[in-house]
C-alpha positions as CSV (number, residue, x, y, z in Angstrom):
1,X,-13.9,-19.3,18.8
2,X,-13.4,-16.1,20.0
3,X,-10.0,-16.7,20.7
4,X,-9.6,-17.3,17.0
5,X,-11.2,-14.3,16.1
6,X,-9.0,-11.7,18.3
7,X,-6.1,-13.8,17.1
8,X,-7.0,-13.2,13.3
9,X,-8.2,-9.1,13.9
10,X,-4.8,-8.7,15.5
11,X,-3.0,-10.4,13.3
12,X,-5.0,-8.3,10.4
13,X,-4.5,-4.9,12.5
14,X,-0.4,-5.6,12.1
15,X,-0.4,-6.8,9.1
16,X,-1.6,-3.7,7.7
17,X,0.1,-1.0,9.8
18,X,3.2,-3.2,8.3
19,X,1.5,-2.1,4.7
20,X,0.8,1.3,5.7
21,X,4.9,1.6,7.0
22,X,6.0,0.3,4.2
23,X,3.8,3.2,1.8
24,X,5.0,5.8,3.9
25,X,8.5,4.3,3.7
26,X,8.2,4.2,-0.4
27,X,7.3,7.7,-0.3
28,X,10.2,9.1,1.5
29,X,12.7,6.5,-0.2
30,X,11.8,7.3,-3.8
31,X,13.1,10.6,-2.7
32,X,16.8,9.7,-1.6
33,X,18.0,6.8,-2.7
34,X,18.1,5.2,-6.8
35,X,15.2,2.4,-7.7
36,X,18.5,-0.4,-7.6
37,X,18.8,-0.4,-3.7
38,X,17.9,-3.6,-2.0
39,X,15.7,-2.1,0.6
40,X,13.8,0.0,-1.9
41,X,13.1,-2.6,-3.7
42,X,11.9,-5.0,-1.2
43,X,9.4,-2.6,-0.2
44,X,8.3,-2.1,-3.5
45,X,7.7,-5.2,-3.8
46,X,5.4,-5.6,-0.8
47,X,2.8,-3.0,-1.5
48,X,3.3,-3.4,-5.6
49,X,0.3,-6.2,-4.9
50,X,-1.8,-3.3,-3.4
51,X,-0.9,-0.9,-6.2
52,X,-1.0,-3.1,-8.9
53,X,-4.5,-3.6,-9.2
54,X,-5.7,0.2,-8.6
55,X,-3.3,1.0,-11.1
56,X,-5.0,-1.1,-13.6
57,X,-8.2,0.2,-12.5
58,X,-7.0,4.0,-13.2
59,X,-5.8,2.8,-16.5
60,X,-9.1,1.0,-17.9
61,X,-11.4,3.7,-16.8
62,X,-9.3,6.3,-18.4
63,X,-8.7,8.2,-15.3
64,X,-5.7,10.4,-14.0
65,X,-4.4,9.7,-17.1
66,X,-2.6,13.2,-18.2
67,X,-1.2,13.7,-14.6
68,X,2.1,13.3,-14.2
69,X,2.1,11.8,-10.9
70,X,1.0,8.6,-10.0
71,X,-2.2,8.4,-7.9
72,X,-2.4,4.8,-7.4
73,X,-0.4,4.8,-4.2
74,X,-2.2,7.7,-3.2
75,X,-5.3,5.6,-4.1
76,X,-3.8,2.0,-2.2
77,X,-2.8,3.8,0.6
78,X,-5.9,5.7,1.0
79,X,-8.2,2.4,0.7
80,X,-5.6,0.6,3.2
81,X,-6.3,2.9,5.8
82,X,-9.9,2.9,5.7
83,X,-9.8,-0.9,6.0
84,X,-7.2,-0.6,8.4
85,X,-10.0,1.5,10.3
86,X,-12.3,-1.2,10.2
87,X,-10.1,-3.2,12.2
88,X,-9.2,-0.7,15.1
């Protein structure tokens, strides 16, 4: 049984430094190259599941609304790492 668990917290501890590359590589992409490149858009579309919901969560409680930048990555990546944290 304990075998199982180190198995599953290591497996956990990767799976989200993968998520908190991929942020960080979001962030620096969304910079340089256009939204219609294949790896850009891959990595969107493996923290979009993160985003998604806390961008939902900004919208129906009317926060950050006016701003023009968009804090729910801030917000995902921000939450990933504190559960990442929990697994260290």
């Amino acid at each position: 049984m304990d075998l199982v668990f180190t198995i599953l917290t290591i497996t956990a501890q990767m799976l989200l430094s993968v998520l908190v590359a991929c942020f960080f590589l979001h962030a620096i992409l969304s910079w340089f190259v256009d939204e219609e490149n294949t790896f850009y858009r891959f990595v969107t579309l493996v923290i979009e599941p993160v985003v998604y919901p806390v961008r939902l969560l900004l919208y129906k409680m009317n926060w950050l609304q006016g701003t023009p930048i968009d804090f729910s990555y801030l917000i995902a990546f921000l939450l990933v790492s504190i559960v990442r944290i929990f697994f260290l």
